[in-house]
DOTORMAR-323602 format. One record per residue (C-alpha): x, y, z negated. Coordinates in Angstrom, 3 decimals. Layout:
BEGIN
@px->X; py->Y; pz->Z
...
This chain:
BEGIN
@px->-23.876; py->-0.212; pz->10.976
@px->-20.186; py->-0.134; pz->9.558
@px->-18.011; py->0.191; pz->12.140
@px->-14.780; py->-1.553; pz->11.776
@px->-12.446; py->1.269; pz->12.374
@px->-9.663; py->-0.718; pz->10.594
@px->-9.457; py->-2.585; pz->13.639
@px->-9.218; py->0.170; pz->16.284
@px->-6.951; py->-0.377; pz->18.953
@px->-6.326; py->-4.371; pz->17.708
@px->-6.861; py->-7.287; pz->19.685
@px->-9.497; py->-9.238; pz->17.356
@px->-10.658; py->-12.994; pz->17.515
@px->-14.579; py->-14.084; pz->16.702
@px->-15.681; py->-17.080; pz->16.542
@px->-19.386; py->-18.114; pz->15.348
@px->-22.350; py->-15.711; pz->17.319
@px->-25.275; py->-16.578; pz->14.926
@px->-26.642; py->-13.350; pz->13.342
@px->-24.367; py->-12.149; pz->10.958
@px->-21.746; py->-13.218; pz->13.802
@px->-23.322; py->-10.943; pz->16.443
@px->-23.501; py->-7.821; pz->13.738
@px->-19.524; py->-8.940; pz->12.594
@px->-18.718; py->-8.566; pz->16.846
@px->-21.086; py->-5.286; pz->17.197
@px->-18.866; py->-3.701; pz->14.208
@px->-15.415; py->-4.349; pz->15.978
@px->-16.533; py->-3.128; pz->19.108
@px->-17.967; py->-0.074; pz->17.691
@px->-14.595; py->0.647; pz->15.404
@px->-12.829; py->0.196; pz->18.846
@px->-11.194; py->-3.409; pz->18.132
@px->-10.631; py->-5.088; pz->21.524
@px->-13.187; py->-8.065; pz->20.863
@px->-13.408; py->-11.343; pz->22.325
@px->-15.668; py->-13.970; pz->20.966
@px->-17.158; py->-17.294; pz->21.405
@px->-19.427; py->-20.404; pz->19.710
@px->-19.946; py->-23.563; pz->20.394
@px->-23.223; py->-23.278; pz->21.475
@px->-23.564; py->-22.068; pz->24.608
@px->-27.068; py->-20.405; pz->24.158
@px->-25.140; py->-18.456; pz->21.279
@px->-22.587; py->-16.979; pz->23.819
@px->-24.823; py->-15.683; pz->26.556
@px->-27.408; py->-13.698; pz->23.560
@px->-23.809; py->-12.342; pz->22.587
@px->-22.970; py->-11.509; pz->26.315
@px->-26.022; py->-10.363; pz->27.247
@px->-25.700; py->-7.576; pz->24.533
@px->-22.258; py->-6.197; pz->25.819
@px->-20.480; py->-8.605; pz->23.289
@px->-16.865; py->-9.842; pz->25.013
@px->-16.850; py->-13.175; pz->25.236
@px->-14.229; py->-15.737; pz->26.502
@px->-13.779; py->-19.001; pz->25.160
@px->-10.894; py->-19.114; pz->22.351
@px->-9.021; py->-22.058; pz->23.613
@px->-7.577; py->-20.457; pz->26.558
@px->-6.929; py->-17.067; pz->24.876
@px->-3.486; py->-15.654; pz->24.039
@px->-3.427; py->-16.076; pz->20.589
@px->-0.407; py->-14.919; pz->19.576
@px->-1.825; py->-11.342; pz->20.812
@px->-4.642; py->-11.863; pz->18.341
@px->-4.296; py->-9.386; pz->15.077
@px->-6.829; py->-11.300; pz->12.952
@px->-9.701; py->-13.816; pz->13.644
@px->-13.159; py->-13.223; pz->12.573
@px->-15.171; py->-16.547; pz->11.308
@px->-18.226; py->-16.907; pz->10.938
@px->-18.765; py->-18.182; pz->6.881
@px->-20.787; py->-21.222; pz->8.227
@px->-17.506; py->-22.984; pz->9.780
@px->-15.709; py->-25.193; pz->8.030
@px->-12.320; py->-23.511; pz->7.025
@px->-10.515; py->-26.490; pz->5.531
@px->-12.867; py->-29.531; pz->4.708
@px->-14.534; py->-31.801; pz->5.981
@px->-11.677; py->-30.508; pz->8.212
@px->-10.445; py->-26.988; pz->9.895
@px->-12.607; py->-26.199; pz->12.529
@px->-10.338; py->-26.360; pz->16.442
@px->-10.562; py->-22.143; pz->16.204
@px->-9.203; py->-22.680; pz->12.621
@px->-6.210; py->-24.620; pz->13.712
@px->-5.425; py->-22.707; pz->17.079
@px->-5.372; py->-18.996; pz->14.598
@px->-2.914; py->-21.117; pz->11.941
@px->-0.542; py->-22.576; pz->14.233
@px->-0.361; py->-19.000; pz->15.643
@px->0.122; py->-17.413; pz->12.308
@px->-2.876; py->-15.289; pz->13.051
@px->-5.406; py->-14.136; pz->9.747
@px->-8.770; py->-15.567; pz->9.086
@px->-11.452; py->-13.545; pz->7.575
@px->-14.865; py->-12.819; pz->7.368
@px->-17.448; py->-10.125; pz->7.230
@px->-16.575; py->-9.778; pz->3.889
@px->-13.661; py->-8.824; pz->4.177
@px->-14.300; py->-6.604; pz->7.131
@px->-16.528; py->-4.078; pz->5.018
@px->-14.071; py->-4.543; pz->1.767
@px->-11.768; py->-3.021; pz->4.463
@px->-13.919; py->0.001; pz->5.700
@px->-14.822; py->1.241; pz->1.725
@px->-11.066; py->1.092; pz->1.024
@px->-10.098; py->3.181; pz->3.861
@px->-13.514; py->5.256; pz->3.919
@px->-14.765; py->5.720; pz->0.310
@px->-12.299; py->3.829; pz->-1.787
@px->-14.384; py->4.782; pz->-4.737
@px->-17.731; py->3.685; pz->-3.748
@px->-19.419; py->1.647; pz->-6.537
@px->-19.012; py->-1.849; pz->-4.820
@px->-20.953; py->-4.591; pz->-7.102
@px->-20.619; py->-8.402; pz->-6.188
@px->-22.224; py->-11.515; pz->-7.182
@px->-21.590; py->-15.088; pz->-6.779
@px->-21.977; py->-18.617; pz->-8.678
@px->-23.991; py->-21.529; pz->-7.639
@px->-27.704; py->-20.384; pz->-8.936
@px->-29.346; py->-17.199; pz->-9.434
@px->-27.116; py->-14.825; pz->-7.273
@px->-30.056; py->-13.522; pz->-5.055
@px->-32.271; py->-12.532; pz->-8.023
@px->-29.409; py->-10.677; pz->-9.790
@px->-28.536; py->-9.002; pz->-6.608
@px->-31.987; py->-8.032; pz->-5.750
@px->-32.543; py->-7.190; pz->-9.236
@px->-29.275; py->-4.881; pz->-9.583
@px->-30.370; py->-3.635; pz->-6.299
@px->-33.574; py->-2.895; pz->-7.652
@px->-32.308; py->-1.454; pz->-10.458
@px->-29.618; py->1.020; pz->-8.902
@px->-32.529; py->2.347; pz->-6.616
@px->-34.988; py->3.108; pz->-9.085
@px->-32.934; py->4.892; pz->-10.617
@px->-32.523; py->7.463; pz->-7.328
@px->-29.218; py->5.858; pz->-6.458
@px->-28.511; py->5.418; pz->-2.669
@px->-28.317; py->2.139; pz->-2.782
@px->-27.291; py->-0.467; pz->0.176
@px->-27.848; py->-4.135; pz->-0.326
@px->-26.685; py->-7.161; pz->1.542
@px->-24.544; py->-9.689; pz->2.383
@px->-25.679; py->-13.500; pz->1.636
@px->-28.968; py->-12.084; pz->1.501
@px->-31.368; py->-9.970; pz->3.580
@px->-29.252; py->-8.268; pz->5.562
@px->-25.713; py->-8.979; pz->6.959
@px->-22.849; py->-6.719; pz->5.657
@px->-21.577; py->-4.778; pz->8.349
@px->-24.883; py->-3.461; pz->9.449
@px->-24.920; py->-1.427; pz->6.019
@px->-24.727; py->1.910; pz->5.950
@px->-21.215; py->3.174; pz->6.431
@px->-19.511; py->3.326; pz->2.632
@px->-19.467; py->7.007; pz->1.128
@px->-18.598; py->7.977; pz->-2.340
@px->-21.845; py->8.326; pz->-3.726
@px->-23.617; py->5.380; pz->-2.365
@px->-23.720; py->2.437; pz->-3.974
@px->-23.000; py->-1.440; pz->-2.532
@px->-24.651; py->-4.373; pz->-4.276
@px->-23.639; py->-7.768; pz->-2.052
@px->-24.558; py->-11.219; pz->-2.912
@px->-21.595; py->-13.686; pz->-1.618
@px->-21.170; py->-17.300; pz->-1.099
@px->-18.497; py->-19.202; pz->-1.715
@px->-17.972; py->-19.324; pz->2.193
@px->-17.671; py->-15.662; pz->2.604
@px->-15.395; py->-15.670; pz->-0.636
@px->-13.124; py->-17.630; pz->1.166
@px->-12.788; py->-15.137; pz->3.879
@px->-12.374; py->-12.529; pz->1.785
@px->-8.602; py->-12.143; pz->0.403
@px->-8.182; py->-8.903; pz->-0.561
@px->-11.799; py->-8.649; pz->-1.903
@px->-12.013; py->-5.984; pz->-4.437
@px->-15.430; py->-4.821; pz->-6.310
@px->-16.038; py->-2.438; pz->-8.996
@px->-17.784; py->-4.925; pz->-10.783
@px->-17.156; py->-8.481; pz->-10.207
@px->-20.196; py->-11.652; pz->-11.263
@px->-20.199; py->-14.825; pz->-11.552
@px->-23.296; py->-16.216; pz->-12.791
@px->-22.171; py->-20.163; pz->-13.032
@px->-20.289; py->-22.933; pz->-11.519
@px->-21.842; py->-26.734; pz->-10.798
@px->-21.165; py->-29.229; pz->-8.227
@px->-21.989; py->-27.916; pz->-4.861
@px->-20.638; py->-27.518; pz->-1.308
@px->-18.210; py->-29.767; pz->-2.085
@px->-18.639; py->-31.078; pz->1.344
@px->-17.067; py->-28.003; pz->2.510
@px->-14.844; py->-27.218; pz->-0.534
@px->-13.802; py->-30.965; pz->-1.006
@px->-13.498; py->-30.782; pz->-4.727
@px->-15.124; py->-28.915; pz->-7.577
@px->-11.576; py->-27.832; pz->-8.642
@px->-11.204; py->-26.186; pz->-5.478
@px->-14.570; py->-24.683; pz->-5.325
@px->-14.112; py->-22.675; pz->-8.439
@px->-10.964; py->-21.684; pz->-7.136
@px->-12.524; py->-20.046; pz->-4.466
@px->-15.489; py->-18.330; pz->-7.109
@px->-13.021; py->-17.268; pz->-9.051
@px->-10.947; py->-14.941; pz->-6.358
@px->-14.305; py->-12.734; pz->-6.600
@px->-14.044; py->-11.465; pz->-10.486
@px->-10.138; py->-12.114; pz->-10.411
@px->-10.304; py->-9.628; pz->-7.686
@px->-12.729; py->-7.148; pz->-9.432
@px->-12.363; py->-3.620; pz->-11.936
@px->-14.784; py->-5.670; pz->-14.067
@px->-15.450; py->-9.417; pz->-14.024
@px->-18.564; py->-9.905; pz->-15.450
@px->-18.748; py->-14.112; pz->-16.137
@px->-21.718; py->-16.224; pz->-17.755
@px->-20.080; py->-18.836; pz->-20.022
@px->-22.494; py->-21.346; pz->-20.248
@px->-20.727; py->-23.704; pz->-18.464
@px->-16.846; py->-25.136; pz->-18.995
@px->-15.094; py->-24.169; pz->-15.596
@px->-16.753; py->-20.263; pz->-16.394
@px->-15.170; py->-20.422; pz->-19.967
@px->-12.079; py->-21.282; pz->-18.771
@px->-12.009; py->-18.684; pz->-16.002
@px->-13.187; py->-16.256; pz->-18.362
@px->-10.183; py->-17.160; pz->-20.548
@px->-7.404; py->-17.156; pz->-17.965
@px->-8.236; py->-14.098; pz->-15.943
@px->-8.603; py->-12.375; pz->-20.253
@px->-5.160; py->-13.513; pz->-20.886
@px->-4.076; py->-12.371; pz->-17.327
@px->-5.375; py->-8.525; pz->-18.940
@px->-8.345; py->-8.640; pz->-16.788
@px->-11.172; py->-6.025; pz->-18.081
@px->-13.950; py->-9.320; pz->-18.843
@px->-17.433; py->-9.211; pz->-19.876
@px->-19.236; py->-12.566; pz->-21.426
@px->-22.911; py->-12.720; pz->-20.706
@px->-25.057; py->-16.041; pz->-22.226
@px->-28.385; py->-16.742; pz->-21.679
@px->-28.731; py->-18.547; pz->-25.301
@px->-25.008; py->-17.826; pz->-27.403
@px->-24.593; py->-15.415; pz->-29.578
@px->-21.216; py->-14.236; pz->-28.814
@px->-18.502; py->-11.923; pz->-30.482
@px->-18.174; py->-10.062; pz->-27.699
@px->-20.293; py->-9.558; pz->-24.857
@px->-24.447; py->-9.731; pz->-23.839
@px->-26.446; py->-12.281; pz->-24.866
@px->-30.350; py->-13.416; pz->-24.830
@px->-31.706; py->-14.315; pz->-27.752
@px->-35.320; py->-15.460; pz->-26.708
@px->-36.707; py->-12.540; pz->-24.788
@px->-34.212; py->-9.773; pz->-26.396
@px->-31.216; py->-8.924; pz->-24.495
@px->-28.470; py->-8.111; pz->-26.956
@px->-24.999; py->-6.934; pz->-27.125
@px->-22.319; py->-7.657; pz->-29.584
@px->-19.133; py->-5.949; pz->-30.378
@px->-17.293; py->-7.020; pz->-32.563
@px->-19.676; py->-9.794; pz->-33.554
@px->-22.121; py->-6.572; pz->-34.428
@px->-25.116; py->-7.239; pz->-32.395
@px->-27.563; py->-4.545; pz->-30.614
@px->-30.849; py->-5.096; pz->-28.604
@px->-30.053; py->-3.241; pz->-25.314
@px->-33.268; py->-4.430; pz->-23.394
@px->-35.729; py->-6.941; pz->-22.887
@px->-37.667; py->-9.165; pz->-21.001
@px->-41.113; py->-9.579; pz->-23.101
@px->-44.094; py->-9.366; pz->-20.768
@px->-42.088; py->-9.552; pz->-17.217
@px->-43.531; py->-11.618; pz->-15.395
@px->-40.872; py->-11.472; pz->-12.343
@px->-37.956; py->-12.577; pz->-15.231
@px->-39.616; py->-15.653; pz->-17.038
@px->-36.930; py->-18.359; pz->-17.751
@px->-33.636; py->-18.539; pz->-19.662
@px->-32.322; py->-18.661; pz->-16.354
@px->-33.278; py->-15.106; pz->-15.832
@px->-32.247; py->-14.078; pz->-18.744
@px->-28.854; py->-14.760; pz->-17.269
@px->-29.290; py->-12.780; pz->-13.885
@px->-31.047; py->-9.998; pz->-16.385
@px->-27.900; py->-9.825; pz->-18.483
@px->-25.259; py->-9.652; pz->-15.296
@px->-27.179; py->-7.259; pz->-13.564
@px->-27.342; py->-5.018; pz->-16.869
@px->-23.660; py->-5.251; pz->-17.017
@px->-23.187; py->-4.464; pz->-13.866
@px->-24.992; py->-1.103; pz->-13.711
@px->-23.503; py->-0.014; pz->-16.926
@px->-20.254; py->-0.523; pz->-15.286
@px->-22.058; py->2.084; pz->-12.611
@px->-22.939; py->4.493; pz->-14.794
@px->-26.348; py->4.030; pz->-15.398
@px->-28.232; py->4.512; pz->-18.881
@px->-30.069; py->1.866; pz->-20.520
@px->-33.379; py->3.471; pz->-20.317
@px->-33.079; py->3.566; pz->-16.582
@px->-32.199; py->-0.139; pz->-16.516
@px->-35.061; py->-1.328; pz->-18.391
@px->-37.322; py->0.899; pz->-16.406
@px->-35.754; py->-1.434; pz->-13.286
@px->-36.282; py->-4.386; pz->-15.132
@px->-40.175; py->-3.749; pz->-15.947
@px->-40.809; py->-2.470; pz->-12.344
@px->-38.738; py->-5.858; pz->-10.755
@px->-40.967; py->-7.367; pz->-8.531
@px->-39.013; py->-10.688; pz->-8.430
@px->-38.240; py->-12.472; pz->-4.587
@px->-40.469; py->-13.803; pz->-2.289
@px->-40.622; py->-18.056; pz->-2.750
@px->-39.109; py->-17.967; pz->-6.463
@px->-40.869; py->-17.916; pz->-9.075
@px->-43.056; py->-15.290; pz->-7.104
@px->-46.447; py->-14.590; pz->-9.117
@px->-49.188; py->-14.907; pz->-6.464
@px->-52.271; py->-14.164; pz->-8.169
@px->-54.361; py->-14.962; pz->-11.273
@px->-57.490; py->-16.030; pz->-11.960
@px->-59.165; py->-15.812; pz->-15.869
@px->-56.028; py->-17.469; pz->-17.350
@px->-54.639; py->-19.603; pz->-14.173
@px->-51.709; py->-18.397; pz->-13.089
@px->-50.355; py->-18.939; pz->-9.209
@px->-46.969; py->-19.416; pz->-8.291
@px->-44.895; py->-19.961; pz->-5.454
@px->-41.226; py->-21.788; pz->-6.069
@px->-41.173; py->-22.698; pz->-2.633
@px->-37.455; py->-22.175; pz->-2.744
@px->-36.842; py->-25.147; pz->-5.138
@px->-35.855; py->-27.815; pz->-2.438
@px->-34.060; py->-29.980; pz->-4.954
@px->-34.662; py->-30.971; pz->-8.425
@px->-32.358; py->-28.993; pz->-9.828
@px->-33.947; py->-25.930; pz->-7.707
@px->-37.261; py->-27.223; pz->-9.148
@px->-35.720; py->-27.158; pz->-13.278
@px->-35.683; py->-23.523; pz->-13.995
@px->-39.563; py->-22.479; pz->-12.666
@px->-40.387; py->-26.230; pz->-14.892
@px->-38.998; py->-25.060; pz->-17.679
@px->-40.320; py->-21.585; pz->-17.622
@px->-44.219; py->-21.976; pz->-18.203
@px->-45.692; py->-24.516; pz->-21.160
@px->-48.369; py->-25.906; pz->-19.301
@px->-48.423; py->-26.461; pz->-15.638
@px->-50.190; py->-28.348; pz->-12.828
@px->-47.406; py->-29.231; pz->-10.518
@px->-47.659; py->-29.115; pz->-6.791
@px->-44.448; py->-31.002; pz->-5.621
@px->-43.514; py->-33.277; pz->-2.689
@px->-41.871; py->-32.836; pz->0.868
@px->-38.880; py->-34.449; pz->2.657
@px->-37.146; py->-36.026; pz->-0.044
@px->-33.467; py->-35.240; pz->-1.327
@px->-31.374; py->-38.260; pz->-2.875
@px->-32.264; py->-38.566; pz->-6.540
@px->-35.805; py->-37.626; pz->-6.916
@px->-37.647; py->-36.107; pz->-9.390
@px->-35.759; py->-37.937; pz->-12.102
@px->-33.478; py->-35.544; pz->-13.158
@px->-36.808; py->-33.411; pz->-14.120
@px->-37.938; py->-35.665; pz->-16.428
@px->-36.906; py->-33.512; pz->-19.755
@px->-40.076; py->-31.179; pz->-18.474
@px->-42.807; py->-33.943; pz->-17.480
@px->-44.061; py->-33.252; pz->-21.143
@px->-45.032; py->-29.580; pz->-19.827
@px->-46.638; py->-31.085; pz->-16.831
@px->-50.125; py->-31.427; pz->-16.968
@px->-50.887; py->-32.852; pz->-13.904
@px->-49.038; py->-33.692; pz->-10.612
@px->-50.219; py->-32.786; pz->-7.026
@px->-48.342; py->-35.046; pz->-4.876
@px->-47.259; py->-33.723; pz->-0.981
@px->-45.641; py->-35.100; pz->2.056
@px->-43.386; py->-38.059; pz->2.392
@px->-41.967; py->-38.037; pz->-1.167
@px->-45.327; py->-38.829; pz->-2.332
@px->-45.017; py->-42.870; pz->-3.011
@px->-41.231; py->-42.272; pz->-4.639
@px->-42.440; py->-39.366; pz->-7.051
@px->-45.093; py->-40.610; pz->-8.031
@px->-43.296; py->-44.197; pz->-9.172
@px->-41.188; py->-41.619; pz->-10.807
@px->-44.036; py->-40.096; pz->-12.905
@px->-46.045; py->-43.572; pz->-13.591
@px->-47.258; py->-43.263; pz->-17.134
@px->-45.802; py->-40.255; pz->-17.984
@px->-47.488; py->-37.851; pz->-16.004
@px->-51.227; py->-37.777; pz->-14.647
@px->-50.405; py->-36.997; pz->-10.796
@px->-52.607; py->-37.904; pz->-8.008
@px->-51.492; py->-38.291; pz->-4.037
@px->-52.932; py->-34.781; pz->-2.576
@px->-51.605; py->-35.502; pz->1.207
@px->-51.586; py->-31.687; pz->2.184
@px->-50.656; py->-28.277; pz->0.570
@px->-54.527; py->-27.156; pz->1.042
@px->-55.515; py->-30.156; pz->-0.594
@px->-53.066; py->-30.035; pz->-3.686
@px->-53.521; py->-26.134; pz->-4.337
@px->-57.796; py->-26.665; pz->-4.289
@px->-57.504; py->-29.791; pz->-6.825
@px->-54.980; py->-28.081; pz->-9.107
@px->-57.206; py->-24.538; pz->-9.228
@px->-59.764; py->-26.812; pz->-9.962
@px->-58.601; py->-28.110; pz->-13.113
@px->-56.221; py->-25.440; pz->-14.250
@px->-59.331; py->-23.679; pz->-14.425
@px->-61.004; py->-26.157; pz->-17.380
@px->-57.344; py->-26.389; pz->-19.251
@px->-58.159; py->-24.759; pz->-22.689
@px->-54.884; py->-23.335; pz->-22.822
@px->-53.597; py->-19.494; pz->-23.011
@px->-52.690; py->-19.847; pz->-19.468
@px->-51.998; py->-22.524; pz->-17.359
@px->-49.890; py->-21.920; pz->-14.337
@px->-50.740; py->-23.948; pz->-10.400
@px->-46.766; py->-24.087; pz->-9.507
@px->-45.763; py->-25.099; pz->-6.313
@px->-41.978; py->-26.013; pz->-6.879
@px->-41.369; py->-28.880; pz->-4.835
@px->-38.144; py->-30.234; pz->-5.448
@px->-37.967; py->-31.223; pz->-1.484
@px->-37.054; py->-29.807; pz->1.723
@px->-40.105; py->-28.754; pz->3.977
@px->-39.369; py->-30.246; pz->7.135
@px->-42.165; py->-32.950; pz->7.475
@px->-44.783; py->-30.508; pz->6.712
@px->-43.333; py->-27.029; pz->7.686
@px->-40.301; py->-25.483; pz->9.646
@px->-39.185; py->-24.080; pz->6.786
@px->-39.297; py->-23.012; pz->2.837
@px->-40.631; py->-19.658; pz->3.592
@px->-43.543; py->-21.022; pz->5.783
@px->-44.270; py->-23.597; pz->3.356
@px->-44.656; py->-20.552; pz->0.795
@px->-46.727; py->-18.627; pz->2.750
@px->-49.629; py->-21.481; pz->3.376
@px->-49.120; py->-21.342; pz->-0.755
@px->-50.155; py->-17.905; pz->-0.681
@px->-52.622; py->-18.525; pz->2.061
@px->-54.531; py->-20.917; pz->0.211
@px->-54.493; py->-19.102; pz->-3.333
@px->-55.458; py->-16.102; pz->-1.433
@px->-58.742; py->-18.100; pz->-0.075
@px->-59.726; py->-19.076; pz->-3.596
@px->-62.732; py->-16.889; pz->-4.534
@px->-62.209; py->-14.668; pz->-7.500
@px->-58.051; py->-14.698; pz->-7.466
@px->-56.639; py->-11.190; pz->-8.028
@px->-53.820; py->-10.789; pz->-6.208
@px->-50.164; py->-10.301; pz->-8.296
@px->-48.146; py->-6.990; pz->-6.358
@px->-44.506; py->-8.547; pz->-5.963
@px->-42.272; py->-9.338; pz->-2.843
@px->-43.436; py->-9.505; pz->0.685
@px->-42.209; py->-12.381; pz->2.843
């Protein structure tokens, strides 16, 4: 834990007791803040209460007392409109944060010079953190790694000089997050998303950009227009900027040209890594995350032998793109993450010929938007409700058949992967659909993947992430 000794001695507002909520109030209290929190959800307050969390509910408190007020990322700050807490802290004057901003608190007070590396953009920001993560470690770096994903920031070890911070944040947590300040700055990309919460895309890469305008080194991919432009500005602003593209050469900058990862100076280019034969980094897509993350732990100090020994030892995440097993030349793999379609594109476009296990509760527009890749598809497994739409979506373009049930579709596609003449043909679960008329969740959807690859006789299992 980090405790927020920033805060000692302050009256402090909370509002939002899920987990990262509870570990948020546990840090106050432990840096001596004079906590008192509260949810809407009942249940939520009494777990808080019951673990010596002060609770009181916010719209009878004193809030002109209040130093600052803690919110939780998942409440809406301004749209679809300010949460009541939201309103009662403003018309008091009274700071919002986050957790974020907590812990960029605690390094600048404790270990101002910790290496602090943060990532954001819509897609890929928990494979480049987990892979800069992965990187920094095996390289014998104390390394601490949190955030948006696995664990929540504060419980982190406490910030030192030599120990080294690699956070994944959401746009949410940017938001809460003014004075946010890392060594090295990413963002990956910028398309439509959250805009239910952000209420236009102008707005939302308003928000991104605070993370690299904020950083020693902003690191931005410039595949996409509002990343070229932010790139640009925060240049011409004197900001220290590195370009990364998965597929331009560029003057300046790290680029991928197929599976070589190359940097240019002074349009002078230089292979610096690659990706050839890692199986965990297949796609353009992670040529991108490769790229960033390189960046980033050059900005570290690290050499770029050490990096590519990171790269080749990356085990990838559990439920993206995660190599199960093999079998001869069938390939298993579980993109149980992909809950849309354009979740579903990257793992599609990744592997030449591929028996597709998709289907689920359906999300508005389909499968269409996938139908560049239906030409790598050799056949479709059909799941769950989306079944009927999809496969209307396929007709003639894609051999598919209704397979009702996970079980069902992974035994019919092993089946004829395994008499595909080709190099290697890949059983892909990437559903492009929520889980919930099947399975609670994504990551219980993945494991019955596993589960029923695993019960195929012969398959030798692929070493990568546990669940």
């Amino acid at each position: 834990m980090i405790p927020a000794t920033s805060f000692s001695g302050k009256r402090v507002a909370l509002f939002g007791l899920g987990g990262s909520g509870i570990a948020t109030a546990r840090a106050l209290v432990a840096g001596g803040a004079e906590v008192l929190a509260w949810d809407d959800n009942p249940d939520s307050v009494a777990k808080a209460a019951g673990e010596g969390i002060p609770t009181g509910d916010l719209r009878q408190a004193d809030w002109p007392g209040f130093a600052s007020f803690v919110l939780s990322p998942g409440v809406p700050l301004t749209h679809p409109k300010p949460h009541w807490s939201v309103e009662l802290a403003r018309g008091a004057g009274v700071e919002i944060i986050g957790d974020i901003e907590l812990f960029g608190r605690e390094r600048s007070l404790a270990a101002p010079d910790a290496p602090f590396i943060a990532i954001t953009g819509t897609n890929g920001k928990s494979t480049t953190t987990a892979l800069a993560a992965h990187i920094l470690k095996s390289a014998g770096r104390d390394t601490q790694m949190g955030g948006n994903i696995g664990r929540a920031v504060m419980t982190l070890d406490p910030p030192e000089d030599d120990r080294y911070y690699v956070v994944e944040c959401s746009s949410y947590q940017i938001d809460l997050a003014p004075s946010i300040s890392p060594t090295a700055g990413i963002l990956l990309n910028l398309t439509p998303d959250h805009l239910d919460r952000h209420g236009t895309m102008q707005h939302y890469a308003a928000i991104k950009e605070r993370l690299v305008a904020g950083s020693e080194t902003a690191i931005i991919g410039v595949d996409d227009i509002h990343c070229v432009q932010i790139a640009d500005r925060l240049e011409r602003a004197g900001k220290k900027v590195v370009r990364i593209s998965k597929r331009l050469p560029l003057t300046d900058g790290y680029f991928a040209d197929g599976s070589n990862l190359m940097e240019a100076v002074n349009g002078r280019y230089t292979r610096i890594g690659f990706l050839e034969g890692i199986g965990s980094l297949r796609g353009q897509h992670n040529a991108q995350n490769a790229l960033a993350a390189i960046a980033a732990c050059l900005t570290a100090g690290l050499d770029l032998g050490e990096i590519q020994s990171g790269l080749e030892s990356f085990p990838g995440l559990a439920h993206r793109m995660e190599q199960v097993g093999r079998k001869g030349r069938v390939l298993f793999v579980n993109d149980s993450k992909a809950t849309n379609a354009d979740a579903a594109a990257p793992a599609l476009s990744s592997f030449p010929r591929i028996y597709w296990i998709a289907g689920g509760l359906p999300k508005e527009g389909g499968i269409e938007p996938l139908r560049s890749c239906f030409p790598r598809i050799a056949k479709a497994y059909l799941i769950g409700e989306a079944a009927p739409a999809f496969s209307a979506t396929l007709g003639e373009a894609v051999p598919y058949e209704i397979s009702g049930t996970l079980a069902a579709a992974v035994e019919h596609a092993a089946r004829d992967a395994a008499l595909d003449p080709a190099d290697e043909a890949v059983v892909l679960l990437s559903p492009a659909c929520a889980s919930f008329d099947q399975f609670k969740n994504f990551e219980i959807r993945g494991e019955a993947f596993r589960q029923a690859v695993n019960a195929i006789g012969g398959v030798m299992p692929i070493g990568g992430p546990k669940p």
